[in-house]
N, C-alpha and C positions, 0 to 999 in steps of 0.2 A: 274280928278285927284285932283284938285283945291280943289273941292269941298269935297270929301274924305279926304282931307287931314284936312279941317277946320273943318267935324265934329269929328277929334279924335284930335284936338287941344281942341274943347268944351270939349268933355268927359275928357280929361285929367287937364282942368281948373276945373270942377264940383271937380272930384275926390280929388283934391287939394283942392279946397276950403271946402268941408266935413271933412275930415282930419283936415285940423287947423282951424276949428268955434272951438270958445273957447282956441284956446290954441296958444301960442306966441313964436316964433323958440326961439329966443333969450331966452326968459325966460326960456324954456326945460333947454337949454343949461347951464345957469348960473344955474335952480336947479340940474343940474348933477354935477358937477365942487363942488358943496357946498356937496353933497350925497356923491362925491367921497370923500371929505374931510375928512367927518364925518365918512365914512367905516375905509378909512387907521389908523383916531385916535384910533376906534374902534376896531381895530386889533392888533396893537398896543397893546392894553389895557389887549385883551383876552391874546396875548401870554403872557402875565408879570403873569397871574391869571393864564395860563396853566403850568407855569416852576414854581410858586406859590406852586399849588395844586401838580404837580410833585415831589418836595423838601419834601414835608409836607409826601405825600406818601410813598415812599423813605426810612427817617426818619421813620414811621410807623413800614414798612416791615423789618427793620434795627432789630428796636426795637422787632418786632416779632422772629426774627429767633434768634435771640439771647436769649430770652424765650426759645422758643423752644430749642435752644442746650439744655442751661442749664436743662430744664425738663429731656431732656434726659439722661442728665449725673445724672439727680439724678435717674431716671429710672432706670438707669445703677446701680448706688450706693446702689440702696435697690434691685437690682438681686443680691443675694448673689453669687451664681452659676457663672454667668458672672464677679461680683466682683474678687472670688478666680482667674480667669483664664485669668483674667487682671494681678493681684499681679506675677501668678508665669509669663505668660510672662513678666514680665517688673523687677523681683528681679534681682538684682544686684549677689544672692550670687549663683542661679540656674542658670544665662547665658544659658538660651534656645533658640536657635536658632529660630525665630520666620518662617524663610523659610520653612525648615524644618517639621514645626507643620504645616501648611499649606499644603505643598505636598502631606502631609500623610491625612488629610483629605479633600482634593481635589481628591483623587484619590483610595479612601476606594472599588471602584466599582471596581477595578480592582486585590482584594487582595482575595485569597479562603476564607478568614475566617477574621470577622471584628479584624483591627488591634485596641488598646486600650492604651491609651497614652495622654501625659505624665503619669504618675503614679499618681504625685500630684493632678493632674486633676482630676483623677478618682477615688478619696476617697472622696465618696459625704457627710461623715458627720464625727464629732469627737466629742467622750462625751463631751469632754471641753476643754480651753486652757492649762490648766495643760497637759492633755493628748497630745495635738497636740504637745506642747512643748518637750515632753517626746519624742515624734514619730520623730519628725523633727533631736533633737542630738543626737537619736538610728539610725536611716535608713543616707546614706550618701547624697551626693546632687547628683552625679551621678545615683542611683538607683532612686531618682525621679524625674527626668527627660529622665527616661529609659520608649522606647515604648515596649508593649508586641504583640509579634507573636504567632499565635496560629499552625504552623508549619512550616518547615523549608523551602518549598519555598515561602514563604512570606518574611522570612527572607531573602533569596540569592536577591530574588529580589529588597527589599525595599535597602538593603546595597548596590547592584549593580548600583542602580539609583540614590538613596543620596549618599552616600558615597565616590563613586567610579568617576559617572559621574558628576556627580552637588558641590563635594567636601563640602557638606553642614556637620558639626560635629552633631552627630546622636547618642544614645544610645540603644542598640537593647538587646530584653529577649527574649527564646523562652517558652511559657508553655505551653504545651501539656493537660496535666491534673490535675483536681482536686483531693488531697486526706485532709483522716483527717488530722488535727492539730497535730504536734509532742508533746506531753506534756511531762513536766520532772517529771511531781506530777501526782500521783494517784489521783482519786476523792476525796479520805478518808485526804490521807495527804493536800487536798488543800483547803477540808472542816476545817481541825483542823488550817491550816494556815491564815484562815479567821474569826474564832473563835476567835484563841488566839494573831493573829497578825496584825492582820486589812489589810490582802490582799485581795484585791478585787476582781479581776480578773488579766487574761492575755491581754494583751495590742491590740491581732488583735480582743479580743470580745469588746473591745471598740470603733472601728470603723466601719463605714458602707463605704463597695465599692463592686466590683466586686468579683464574686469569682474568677475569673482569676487574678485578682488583689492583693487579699489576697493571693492567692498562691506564685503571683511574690514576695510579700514583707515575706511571709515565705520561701520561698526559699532563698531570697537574705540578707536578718537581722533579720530570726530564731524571728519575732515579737511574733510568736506561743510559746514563752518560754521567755516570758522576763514579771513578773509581774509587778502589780501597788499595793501600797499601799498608807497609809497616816501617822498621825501624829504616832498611834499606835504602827505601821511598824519604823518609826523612834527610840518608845523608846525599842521597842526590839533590835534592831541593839545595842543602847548604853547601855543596861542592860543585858539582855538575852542572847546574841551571836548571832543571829538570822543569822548570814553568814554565820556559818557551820551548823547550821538547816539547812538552804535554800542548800545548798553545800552538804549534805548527802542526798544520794538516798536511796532508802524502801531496799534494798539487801545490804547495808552498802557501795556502793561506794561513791568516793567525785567526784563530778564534780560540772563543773562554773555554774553557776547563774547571770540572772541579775535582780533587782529589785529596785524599785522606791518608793522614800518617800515623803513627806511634814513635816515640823515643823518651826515655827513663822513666816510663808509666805514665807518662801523657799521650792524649789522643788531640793530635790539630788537624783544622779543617784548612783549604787551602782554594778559593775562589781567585780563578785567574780569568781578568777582564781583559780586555783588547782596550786601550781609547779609539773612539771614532775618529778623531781629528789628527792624532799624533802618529797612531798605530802601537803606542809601545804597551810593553804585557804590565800588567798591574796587578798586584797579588795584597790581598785581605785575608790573615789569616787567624783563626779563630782557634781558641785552646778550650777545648771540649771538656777535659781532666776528667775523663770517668773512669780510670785507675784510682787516684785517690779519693772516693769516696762518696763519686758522684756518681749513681747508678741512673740505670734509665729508669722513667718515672712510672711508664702504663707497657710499656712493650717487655719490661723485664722477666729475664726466663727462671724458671725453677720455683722454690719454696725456702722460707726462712728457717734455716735448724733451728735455732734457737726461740723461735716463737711456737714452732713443731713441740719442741721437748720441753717448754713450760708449761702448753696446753695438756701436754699428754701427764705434765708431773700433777697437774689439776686435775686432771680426770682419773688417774689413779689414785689421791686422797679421798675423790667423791666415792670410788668404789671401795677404796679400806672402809670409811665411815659407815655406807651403806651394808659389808658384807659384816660390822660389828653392830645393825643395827635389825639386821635379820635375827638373831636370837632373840632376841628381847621381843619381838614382834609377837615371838613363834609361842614363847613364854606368856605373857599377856593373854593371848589368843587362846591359849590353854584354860589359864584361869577363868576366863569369859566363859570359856563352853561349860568348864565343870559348876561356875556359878549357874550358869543357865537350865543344867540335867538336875541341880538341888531343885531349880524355885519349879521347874516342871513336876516335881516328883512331890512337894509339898503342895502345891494345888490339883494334884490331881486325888491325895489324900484329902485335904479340906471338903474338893465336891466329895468323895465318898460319902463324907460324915454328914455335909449338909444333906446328902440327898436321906442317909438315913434317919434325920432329926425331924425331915419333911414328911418321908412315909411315918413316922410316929405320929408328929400332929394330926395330919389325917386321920389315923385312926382312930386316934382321941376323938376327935371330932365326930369323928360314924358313930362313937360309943355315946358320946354326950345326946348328940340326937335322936339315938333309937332309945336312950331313958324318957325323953323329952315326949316323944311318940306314943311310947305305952302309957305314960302317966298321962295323957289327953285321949286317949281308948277308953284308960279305967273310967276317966272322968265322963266321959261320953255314956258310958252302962251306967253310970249312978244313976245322972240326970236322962235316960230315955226313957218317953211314952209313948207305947206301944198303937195306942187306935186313933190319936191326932197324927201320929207319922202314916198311918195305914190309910187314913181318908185325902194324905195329902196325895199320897203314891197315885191312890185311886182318881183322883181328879188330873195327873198331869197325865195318865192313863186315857181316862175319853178326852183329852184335849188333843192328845195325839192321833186318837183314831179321827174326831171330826176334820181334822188337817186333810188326811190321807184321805177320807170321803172327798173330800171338797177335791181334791188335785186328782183323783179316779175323772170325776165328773169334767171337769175342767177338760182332761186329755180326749176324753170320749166325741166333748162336741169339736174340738180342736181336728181330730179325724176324719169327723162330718166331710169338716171344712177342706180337707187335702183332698179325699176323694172328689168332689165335688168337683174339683180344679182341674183334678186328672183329667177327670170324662170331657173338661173344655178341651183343653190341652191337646187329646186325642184330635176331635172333631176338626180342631183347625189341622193339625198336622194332615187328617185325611184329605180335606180343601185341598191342600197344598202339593198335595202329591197327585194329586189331580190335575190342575193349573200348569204342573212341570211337565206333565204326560205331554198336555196338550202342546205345550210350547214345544218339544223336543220335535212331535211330529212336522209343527209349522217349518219348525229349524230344514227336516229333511228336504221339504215342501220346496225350501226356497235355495238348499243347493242341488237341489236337480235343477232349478230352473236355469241357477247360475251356469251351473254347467252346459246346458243347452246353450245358454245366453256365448259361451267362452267358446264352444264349437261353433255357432252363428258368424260369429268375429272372426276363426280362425280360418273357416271356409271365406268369409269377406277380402279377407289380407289376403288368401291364395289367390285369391281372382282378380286382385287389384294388380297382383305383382304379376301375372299373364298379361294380363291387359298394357302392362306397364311395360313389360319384354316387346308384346306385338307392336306398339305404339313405338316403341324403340327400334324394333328392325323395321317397322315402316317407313321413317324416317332415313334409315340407313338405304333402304331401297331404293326410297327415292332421289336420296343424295348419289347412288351410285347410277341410277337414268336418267338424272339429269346433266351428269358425267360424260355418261355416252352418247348422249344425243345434242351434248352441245346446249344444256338450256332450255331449248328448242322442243315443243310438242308438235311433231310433223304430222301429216296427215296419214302419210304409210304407219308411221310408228300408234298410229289411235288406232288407226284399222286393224292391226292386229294384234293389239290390247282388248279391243273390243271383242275380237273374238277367240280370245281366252275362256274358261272356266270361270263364274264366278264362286263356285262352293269347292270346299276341299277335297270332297268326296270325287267331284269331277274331275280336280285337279290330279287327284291319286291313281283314278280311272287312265285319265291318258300317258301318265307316267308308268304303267304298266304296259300298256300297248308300247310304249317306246321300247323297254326291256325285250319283249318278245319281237319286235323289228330287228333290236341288236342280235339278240339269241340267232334271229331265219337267218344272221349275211351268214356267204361259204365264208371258209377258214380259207387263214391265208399261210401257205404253209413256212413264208421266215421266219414271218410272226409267233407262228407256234414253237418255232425250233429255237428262237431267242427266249420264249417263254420257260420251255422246258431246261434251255442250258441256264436259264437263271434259278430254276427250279432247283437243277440240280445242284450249283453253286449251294446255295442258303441249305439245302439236305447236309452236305459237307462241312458247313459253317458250323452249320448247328450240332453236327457230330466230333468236331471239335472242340465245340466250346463247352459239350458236355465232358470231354477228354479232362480239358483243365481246369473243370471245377472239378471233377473230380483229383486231379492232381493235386487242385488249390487244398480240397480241404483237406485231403491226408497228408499235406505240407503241413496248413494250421493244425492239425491234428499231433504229429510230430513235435512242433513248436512251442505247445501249450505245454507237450509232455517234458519237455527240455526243460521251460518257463517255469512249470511246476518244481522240478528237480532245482533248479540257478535260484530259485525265489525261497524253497526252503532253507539253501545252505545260506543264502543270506541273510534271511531271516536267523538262522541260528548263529552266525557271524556276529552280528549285528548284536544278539541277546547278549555275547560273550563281553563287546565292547562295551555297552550300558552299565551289565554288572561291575564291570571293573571300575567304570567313569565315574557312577554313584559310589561307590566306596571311596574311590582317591577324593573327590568331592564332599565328603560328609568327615574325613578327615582334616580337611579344610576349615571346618564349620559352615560348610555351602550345602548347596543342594545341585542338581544338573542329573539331567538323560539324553539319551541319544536313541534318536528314533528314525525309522525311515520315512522320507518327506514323497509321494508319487504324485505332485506337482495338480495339474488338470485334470488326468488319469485315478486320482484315485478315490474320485466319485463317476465315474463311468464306467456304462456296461460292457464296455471292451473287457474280457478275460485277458486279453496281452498286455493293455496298460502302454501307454506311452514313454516308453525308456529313455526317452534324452530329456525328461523333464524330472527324471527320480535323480533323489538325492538323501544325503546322510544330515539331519536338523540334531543339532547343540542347542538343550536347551538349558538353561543355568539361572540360578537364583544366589543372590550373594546378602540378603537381610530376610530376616525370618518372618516380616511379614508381607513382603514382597510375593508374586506369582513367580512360577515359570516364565522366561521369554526368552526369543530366540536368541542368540549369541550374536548381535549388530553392534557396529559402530556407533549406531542411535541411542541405544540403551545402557552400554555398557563402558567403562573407562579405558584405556590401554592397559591397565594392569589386570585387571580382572577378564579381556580376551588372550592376556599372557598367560592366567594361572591356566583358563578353562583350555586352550589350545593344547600347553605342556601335557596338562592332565587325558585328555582326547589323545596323545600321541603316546600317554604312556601305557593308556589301556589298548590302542591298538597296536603297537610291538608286538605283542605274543601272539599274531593271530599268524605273524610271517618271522622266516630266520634271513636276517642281511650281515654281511658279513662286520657292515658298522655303522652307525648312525652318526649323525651331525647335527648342532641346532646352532644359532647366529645370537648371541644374546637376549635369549629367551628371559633373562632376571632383568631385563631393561625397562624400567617402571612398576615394580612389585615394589611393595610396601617389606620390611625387613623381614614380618611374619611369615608372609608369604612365602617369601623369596627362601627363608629356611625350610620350611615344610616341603615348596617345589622341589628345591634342591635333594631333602633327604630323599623324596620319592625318585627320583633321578640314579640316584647312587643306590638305593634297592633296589629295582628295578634294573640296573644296571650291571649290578655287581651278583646278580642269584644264578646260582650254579645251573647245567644240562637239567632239565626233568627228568630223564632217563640217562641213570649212568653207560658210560661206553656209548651215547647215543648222540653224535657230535652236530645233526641236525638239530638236536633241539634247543642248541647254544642262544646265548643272549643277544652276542656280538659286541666289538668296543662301542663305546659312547664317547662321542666328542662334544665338549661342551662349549663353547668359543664366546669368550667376555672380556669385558677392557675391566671387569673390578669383581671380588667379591669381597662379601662381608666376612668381618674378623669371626674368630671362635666358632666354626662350624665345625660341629660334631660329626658331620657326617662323612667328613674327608678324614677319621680315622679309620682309614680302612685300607687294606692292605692291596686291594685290587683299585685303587685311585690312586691317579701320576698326575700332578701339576707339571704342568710346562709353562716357562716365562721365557717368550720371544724377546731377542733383543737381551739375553738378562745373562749368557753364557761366559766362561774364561776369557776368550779370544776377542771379546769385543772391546772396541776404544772405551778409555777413561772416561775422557771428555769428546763433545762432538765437535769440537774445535780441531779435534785431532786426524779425521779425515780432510783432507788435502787434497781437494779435486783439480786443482790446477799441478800439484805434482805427480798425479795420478794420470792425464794427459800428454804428459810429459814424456814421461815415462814411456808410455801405450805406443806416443809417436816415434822415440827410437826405436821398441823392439820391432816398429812394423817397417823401418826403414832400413833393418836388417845389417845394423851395426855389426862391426866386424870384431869390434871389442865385446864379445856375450857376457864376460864376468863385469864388464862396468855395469851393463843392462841388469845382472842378477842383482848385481851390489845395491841398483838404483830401487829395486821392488824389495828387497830384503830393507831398505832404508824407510822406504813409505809403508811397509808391513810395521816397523817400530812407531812409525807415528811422528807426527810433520816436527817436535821437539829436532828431531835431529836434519843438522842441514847438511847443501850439498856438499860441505869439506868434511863432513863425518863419514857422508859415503864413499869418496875418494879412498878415506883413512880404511873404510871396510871392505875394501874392492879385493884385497889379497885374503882376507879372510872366508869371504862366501861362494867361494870355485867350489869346493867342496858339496857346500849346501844346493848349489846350482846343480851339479850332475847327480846327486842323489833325487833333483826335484823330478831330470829329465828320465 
């Protein structure tokens, strides 16, 4: 023990002394203590350069977001659109309830028919501010900040909800539908009024909004009859009379008027009344002054420059500041990381040293206790007695053997005991396997019987159901002799009942002897020859009918082979259109295939299939956790049978060449996304060169697309094989529609058909209405010498 002990006192001396060659506890210790120092300073340092570079940051993103507002508000300022609908919610003199404007378009999904509102909102443009000016002191504030309904339960309900429940102040119109414009002036009279008096027009063709819009504001302030004029209009009012002009109707009656002037930067308004009593014209006129300074309030057009360019002189300050406050950031943030690479690189020194100062103690410590160790070894040899240790050994010696006796014995009889048990254990299992024998045979025992018993029964049921037939045609027997005989059992009819058969076997006996009576008569030779010509007939029949089945089947025969050939090209037809449908489809972010539908047929074992029941099934998916289903009006919206149709027509074009296609406003309720994506497939699709050059069959053909609108900025119409055409939109066409003249144009029609002898007055008169009804009959007089010329060039 001594000795073991002294060599892990060596090993534990080596160990120690390898360990610290070269290196001095104390010295570790005093460089940790200076390391520590120098980390805390270090740390120290970095957090001052991390709240530093935090602050500087800060400051940055400060100065950022506030750029940012401000861009947006000038965003805002050059949205004209947003600008107006800023102004009228916020005018002091409209007091629009801002809830309210919210509700209603928060909750547009739940109204039959989109509701449109404010009013002011929804006049997206006005000639000018004169005009706006003129619109704002004619219509009242109430009617512009009135929402339109487009039928009446829209109306119960939006007043129900606002009004009623929410108590929010609301303004509600209903208009159903659009008609013409009420005019007070013929075209004739409002041509000479713009000749001779400088009216312009009527006040709702100076604005652009809805036409449900224009309805509301011609319904509600008659804008349809209130003209505009200018300086002109002015000096006829003070010279001319121009108020009972305007105040006399083409059949001599007087009625009001209203009409609008200008003169030295004033705009006046000019309400002309009739009195009921007196008749005479009565004029109120209003000086508007929106030249000098009085602008319109909520309908005004454009943007303020100089609110433009102090916003933008502010947001150029924010960004001087911010791009002088990026170095310093950048700086800071330097400092921060190089304090941060010291204190990493002084702590990862300090653990070196701690860890080296730890392996020292240790080993201090292994050395202190293997001295510790030997010196209780040495002491243990001093103080050992050799024959009281030996008597002790020897006594825990037989203590242990008499254990192990005792636990032998113990297991021995414990074995007795298991075998014992076994041999019961056996015994009954034998019983038992005995008992199961016997049972199993009784089992047999008593389905044989069963089965005897189930044949018993089934023999019984036979015999009951014979008995039950005989018992039933006896009945019927006798319903039919009591039929024949009237009721009535005669005495002839027993007698030779009576002397029937009563067994079967007799009955069968003399029904033989009857056979062989028929068999003895002679032949009758018609008989046999109508026999033999029917004979022969059904030989014929029958050799025919074997003709056309055989015909029939090597017809089906033929048919299937056709079937076959028609079924595979369609089928392969068919794979062509799918692939292409799931591609345009998944470019979508949809899903759809197209598959063949055989109706009744195509679970039955007819090989032919029933052909007026097959058809082509679209199946489409438009949310991704939605199934497949089929393409129905039930399931799916108008725009989404718009996309999947388009897409179905554009994967089946390449299967055939036509010289052009055509579609009817296929973008008619597509969402904007859509409607661009359709579109670009359209114009691919459309515009991709022959497959085979020189190979003119395999052309694309034109595509005609035919819409009342498309959306702005599509990409897809740079393209050099794409022609817009605007009907109605050419050189030759009138100004204004004022300018077709149907009554000069009849006029007209009936001299040359009455075969005036004068033909250059006739050419003079269509060369006049070709310029447009501006010019009258003494202008065409004045042209009658000039268009002989144009006349015989026409002829």
């Amino acid at each position: 023990k001594v000795d073991k002990e002294e060599k892990a006192l060596a090993k534990a001396e080596s160990d120690f002394a390898d360990a610290a060659e070269g290196s001095d506890l104390n010295a570790l210790k005093k460089d940790f203590q200076d390391i520590m120092h120098e980390f805390k300073s270090a740390r120290k340092e970095s957090t001052k350069a991390k709240t530093a570079r935090n602050q500087a940051e800060a400051t940055r993103r400060e100065k950022d977001r506030d750029a940012k507002r401000l861009e947006g508000r000038l965003e805002r300022l050059n949205d004209e659109k947003a600008q107006r609908l800023d102004r009228i919610l916020n005018d002091r003199f409209l007091k629009l309830d801002t809830r309210a404007f919210e509700w209603i378009q928060q909750n547009q999904k739940h109204f039959r028919s989109p509701v449109i509102g404010p009013i002011a909102k929804e006049i997206t443009n006005v000639e000018n501010e004169i005009t706006a000016r003129i619109l704002e002191s004619h219509v009242a504030n109430a009617t512009f900040k009135t929402y339109i309904t487009q039928n009446r339960e829209d109306f119960n309900y939006i007043y129900r909800e606002v009004r009623e429940k929410r108590k929010y102040p609301i303004n509600l119109m209903i208009v159903q539908d659009v008609v013409e414009p009420n005019r007070i002036y013929s075209p004739d009279k409002m041509a000479e009024l713009q000749r001779k008096h400088g009216i312009s027009k009527y006040l709702d063709q100076a604005i652009e909004a809805h036409p449900i819009v224009k309805q509301a504001l011609m319904n509600a302030a008659q804008i349809d009859q209130v003209v505009l004029g200018n300086d002109r209009t002015q000096n006829s009012m003070d010279v001319h009379d121009l108020k009972t002009i305007l105040a006399t109707r083409e059949d001599g009656s007087v009625k009001q008027a209203c009409v609008s002037t200008t003169k030295d930067g004033r705009i006046y308004k000019y309400n002309i009344t009739v009195s009921r009593y007196s008749g005479k014209v009565g004029v109120r006129t209003d000086d508007l002054d929106a030249v000098r300074g009085i602008s319109p309030k909520f309908l005004k057009r454009g943007v303020d420059p100089d609110a433009v360019k102090a916003l933008q002189q502010e947001i150029d300050g924010f960004r001087s500041a911010l791009q002088q406050l990026i170095p310093t950031v950048e700086e800071k943030d330097r400092e921060y990381q190089a304090l941060i690479k010291e204190t990493q690189e002084l702590q990862k020194r300090g653990k070196d040293i701690d860890t080296e100062i730890k392996n020292l103690n240790v080993l201090e410590k292994k050395v202190k206790n293997a001295h510790r160790k030997v010196g209780e070894a040495e002491k243990e040899v001093v103080n050992f007695d050799g024959e009281s240790e030996k008597k002790g050994i020897t006594k825990k010696l037989m203590n242990g053997i008499k254990a192990q006796v005792t636990c032998l014995e113990n297991a021995g009889s414990h074995y007795d005991e298991g075998m014992a048990s076994t041999y019961r254990l056996c015994g009954v299992k034998m019983n038992d396997s005995g008992v199961m024998e016997k049972a199993r045979l009784l089992k047999e025992a008593i389905a044989d019987k069963e089965n005897e018993s189930h044949a018993l029964e089934a023999s019984f049921e036979d015999i009951s159901r014979q008995f039950s037939e005989a018992k039933q045609m006896l009945k019927e027997l006798r319903a039919e002799a009591t039929e024949l005989t009237g009721g009535e059992m005669t005495g002839t009819i027993k007698a030779k009942l009576e002397g029937f058969p009563e067994s079967v076997d007799e009955v069968e006996a003399l029904l033989t002897d009857a056979q062989d009576k028929v068999n003895s008569i002679d032949d009758n030779p018609e008989v046999l020859r109508r026999y033999e010509e029917r004979t022969k007939e059904i030989a014929e029949a029958r050799a025919k009918l074997e003709d056309l089945n055989e015909g029939q089947n090597a017809k089906i025969q033929q048919l299937e082979h056709n079937a076959g050939n028609w079924k595979t090209a369609l089928h392969n037809s068919l794979e062509k259109v799918n692939v292409l449908f799931q591609q345009y489809m998944q470019e979508l972010g949809c899903a759809g295939e197209v598959r063949l539908r055989k109706g009744s047929s195509e679970h039955s074992e007819d090989s032919l299939g029933d052909f007026a029941n097959w058809g082509v099934e679209i199946r489409v998916k438009f949310r991704e956790k939605s199934p497949l289903q089929v393409l129905s009006a039930h399931h799916h919206s108008g725009g989404e049978r718009s996309v999947s149709t388009i897409m179905y027509l554009m994967a089946l074009q390449d299967l055939m060449v036509s010289p052009f296609r055509c579609v009817d406003e296929i973008n008619q309720g597509l969402d904007e996304r859509n409607e661009r994506l359709v579109f670009k497939r359209i114009v691919e699709n459309s515009t991709r060169p022959p497959q085979e050059e020189g190979a003119p069959h395999t052309h694309i053909g034109q595509y005609f697309l035919i819409t009342p609108k498309l959306l702005p900025n599509l990409t897809a119409m740079e393209n050099d094989d794409v022609t817009m055409l605007c009907i109605f939109n050419g050189p030759m066409n009138f100004d204004f529609c004022t300018d077709w003249n149907v009554e000069k144009f009849l006029a007209d029609r009936k001299r040359f058909r009455a075969g005036s002898s004068n033909d250059d007055s006739d050419d003079d008169d269509e060369d006049g209405y070709a310029r447009g009804t501006a010019q009258s009959d003494d202008d065409d007089e004045d042209a009658k010498p000039k268009s002989k010329k144009k006349r015989k060039v026409a002829k």
